[in-house]
Structure formats: structure tokens, C-alpha cells
C-alpha positions in Angstrom: 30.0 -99.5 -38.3 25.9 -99.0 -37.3 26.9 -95.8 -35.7 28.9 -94.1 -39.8 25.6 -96.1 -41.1 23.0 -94.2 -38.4 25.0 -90.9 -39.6 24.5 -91.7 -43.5 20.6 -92.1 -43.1 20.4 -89.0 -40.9 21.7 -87.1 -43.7 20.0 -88.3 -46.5 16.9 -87.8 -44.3 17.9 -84.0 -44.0 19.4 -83.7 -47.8 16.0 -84.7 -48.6 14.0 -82.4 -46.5 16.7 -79.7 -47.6 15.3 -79.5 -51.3 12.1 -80.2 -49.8 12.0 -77.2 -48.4 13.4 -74.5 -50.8 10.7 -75.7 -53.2 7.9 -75.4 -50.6 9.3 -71.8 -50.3 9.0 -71.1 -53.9 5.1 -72.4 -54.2 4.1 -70.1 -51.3 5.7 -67.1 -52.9 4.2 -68.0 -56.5 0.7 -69.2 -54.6 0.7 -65.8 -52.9 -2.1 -67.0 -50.8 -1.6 -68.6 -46.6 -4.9 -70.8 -47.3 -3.8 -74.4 -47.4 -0.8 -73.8 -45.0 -0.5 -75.0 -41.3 1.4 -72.4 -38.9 0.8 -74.9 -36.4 2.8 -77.5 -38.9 5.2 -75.3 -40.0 6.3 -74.0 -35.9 6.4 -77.8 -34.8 9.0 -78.6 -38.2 10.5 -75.6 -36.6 10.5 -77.4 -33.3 12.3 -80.6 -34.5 15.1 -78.6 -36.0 15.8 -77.1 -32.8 15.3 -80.1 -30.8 18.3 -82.0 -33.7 20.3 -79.3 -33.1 20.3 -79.2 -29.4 20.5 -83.2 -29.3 23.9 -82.2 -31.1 25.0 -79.9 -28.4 24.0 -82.0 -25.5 25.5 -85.4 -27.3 28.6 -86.2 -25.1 29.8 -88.5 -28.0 29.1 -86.0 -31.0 32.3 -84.2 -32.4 31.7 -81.6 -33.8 35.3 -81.0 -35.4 34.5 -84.2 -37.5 31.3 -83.7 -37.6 30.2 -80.2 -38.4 28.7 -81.1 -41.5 25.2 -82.6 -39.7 24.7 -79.4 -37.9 25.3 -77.3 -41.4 22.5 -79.5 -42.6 20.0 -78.9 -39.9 20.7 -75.3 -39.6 20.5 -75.1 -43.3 17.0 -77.0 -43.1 16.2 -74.7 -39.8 16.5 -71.4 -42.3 14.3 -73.1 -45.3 11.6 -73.5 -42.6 12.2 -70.1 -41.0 11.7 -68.4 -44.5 8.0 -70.6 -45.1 7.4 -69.2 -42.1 7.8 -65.7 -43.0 6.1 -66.7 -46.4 3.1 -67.9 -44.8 3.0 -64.3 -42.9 3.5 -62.6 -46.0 1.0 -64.8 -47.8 -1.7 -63.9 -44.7 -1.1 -60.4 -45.6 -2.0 -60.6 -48.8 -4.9 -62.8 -47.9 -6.5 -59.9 -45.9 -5.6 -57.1 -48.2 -7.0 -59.4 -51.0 -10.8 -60.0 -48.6 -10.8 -55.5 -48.3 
């Protein structure tokens, strides 16, 4: 029973970060502007996701036929964060041609 109620929180801990991060993505590209944003933050959010998803892998117990749906989560949560990424690059850019 704790291990189903360990699984619930971890996904409501990444449905939450999930439209967490679409909405972060949408500010940048509105704000059009890197100032205020953390590459150092955003590679280390980066870092977690890969770390989940490799804990997954790794996890002798973890089945993934019946549990596939945890790793669609963090991979879906790795992309958001992949796209602020380029976003903050994009927003740099502009922040340079913007100082010319």
C-alpha cells in the first residue's frame, strides 16, 4: 500500500511541475528578454529529470509495462525544461541584439 501511495505523490509532484513548466515557457517567449533567468537553474532542473529517469532504468523493482506512465511524465517534464532552455538562448539573443 505505501509503495501505490509513494507512486500517487510522485506524480502529482510531476503533474504539477508539468503545467508548471509550459507556462514558464510561455512568459519567456512573451518577456522576450534572458534577464531574470538562471541557466545554472534551469541545467540542474534539467539534471533531476535525468537523474528520475535513470533511477527508473536502474530500479530492479520498476516495471515498466505497468508503469510506463511515470516515465511519460518525466520525459514530458524533461521536454518543457528543454524548450526554457532554448528560450532562455533565444531570449539572450535578443538581449544582445537589443544592447547594439
Amino acid at each position: 500500500m505505501e509503495h501505490h501511495f509513494a507512486e500517487i505523490l510522485e506524480i502529482i509532484m510531476l503533474i504539477c511541475f508539468g503545467f508548471s513548466w509550459p507556462l514558464n515557457v510561455i512568459k519567456a517567449y512573451k518577456a522576450r528578454t534572458a534577464k531574470g533567468k538562471s541557466l545554472w537553474f534551469i541545467c540542474l532542473i534539467l539534471l533531476g529529470y535525468i537523474a528520475g529517469i535513470t533511477s527508473k532504468f536502474v530500479n530492479p523493482y520498476f516495471d515498466m509495462s505497468a508503469k510506463w506512465y511515470v516515465l511519460f511524465f518525466y520525459f514530458l517534464n524533461f521536454i518543457m525544461v528543454s524548450a526554457d532552455l532554448l528560450m532562455y538562448f533565444r531570449n539572450r539573443r535578443i538581449d544582445r541584439m537589443n544592447n547594439e
